[in-house]
C-alpha positions, 0 to 999 in steps of 0.5 A: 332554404326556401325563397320567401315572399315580401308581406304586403298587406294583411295575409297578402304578398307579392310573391309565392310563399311556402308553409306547412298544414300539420295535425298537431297530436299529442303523441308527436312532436310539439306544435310549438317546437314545430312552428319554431322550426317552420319559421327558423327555417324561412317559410311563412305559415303553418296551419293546423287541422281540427277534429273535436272527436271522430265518432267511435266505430270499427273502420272510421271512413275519411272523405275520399272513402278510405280509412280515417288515420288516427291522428284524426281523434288524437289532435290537441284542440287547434284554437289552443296550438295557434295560440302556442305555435303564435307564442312561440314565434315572432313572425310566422303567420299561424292559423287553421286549416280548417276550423269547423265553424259549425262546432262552434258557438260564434260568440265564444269563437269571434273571443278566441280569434280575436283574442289570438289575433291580438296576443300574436300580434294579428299573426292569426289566419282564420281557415274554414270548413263546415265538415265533412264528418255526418255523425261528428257534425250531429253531435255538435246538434247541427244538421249536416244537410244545413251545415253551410248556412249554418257557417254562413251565419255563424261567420256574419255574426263574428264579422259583426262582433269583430267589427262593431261596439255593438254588435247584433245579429238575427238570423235563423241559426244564431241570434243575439241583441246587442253586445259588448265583446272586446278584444277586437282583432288586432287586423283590419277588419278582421284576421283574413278568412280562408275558405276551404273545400272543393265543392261546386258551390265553394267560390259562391263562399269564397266571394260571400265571406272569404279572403282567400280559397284553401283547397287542397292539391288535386285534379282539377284545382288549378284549372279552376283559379281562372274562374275564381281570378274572373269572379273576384274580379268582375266583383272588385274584390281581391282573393288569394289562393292558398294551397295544401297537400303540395306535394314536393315535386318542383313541375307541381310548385311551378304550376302553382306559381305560374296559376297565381296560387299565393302559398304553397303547402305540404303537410307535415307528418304527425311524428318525431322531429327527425322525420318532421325534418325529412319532409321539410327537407324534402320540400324545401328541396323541391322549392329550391329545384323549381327556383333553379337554385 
């Protein structure tokens, strides 16, 4: 079993946690089946990833070039999957990693998240992106080359929604008069927003708009928490780092740790339960390695 860390502020602890990313389809194992296990077995979160649709072609390409898997077109819906994983656990925090704001109408997803939030007691986390997928974004009538300042504003307009009886917003990609949307979100003031991406320009995000940043494990990572740490800082504002694609090495986790990244993650496979088990195991395995345990 993993060490899990004392909650103590909305999607803030004092400790490293552990959790899980899974692409939930609809041919493994059930996500709600899936986070009973996450939380059964101590960790603190799982996070799901989102595609509406991957658009058809011979080889579709991920984004570091190599063939796209085909989980990537056969995933539930993720708002759906947080709402049952939520249902079917007391206190796993339950979210998205990433929703693609951009393929989204704000108004609609400000109801969902703020509906989640309340219905799984403000278990939700919100995870961002704005994509990576050119032809997928401009289906959804996005411009890719504007799809960041097109998140910016669809984000402003949902804090507004979550937080004002009368909400209004006018910007150049969404605009609206003042409206009544209830249910507010059952955190304060809002559910924390996590900003993924590894860009050059994703701490100015980070700092705009979000709680914490959500990259994923790679080259490069950790060696730039300091920059982040220092920006939030000299800002006054506190920001988490939460990590995916950990991989179950315990000299990796101890780097996290001893970097200041608040939760570790790995992804789990898009399969059976037995081998959902496996890599849980395997993780655990290395939590427990890097704990001296």
């Amino acid at each position: 079993m993993c060490l899990l860390s004392r909650v103590v502020g909305p999607g803030y602890v004092d400790e490293m946690e552990s959790g899980f990313g899974y692409f939930a389809t609809h041919d493994a194992a059930a996500p709600d089946t899936v986070a009973r296990m996450i939380e059964e077995r101590g960790h603190a979160a799982v996070l799901f990833s989102e595609h509406t649709h991957i658009p058809a072609g011979p080889q579709p390409l991920g984004p570091g070039g190599g063939t796209l898997p085909r989980k990537y077109w056969h995933t539930y819906d993720t708002l759906t999957t947080c709402m049952v994983a939520g249902m079917a656990t007391t206190k796993l925090r339950v979210g998205t990693g990433i929703c693609l704001v951009v393929q989204h109408h704000p108004i609609t997803l400000a109801k969902v998240v703020a509906s989640i939030d309340r219905l799984t007691g403000g278990r939700f986390e919100l995870g961002v992106g704005a994509g990576w997928n050119d032809p997928e974004i401009r289906n959804h009538g996005v411009d890719p080359a504007e799809r960041f300042a097109v998140m910016e504003e669809y984000i402003e307009a949902m804090r507004q929604i979550w937080t004002q009886r009368e909400a209004e917003y006018h910007g150049r990609f969404v605009s609206f008069d003042p409206i009544w949307s209830w249910p507010k979100p059952a955190q304060r003031p809002y559910p924390p927003i996590l900003v993924g991406g590894t860009g050059p320009k994703v701490f100015d995000r980070v700092m705009s708009y979000g709680d914490a940043w959500l990259p994923n494990y790679g080259p490069g990572v950790l060696g730039r928490l300091p920059e982040l740490f220092r920006r939030a800082e000299d800002a006054g504002k506190r920001v988490r780092v939460d990590l995916l694609s950990v991989p179950a090495d315990p000299k990796v986790i101890e780097e996290c740790e001893k970097a200041g990244v608040s939760r570790v993650m790995a992804w789990l496979p898009s399969a059976g339960i037995a081998r959902i088990e496996r890599e849980m195991d395997a993780f655990e395995k290395a939590l427990a390695d890097m704990r001296g345990e």
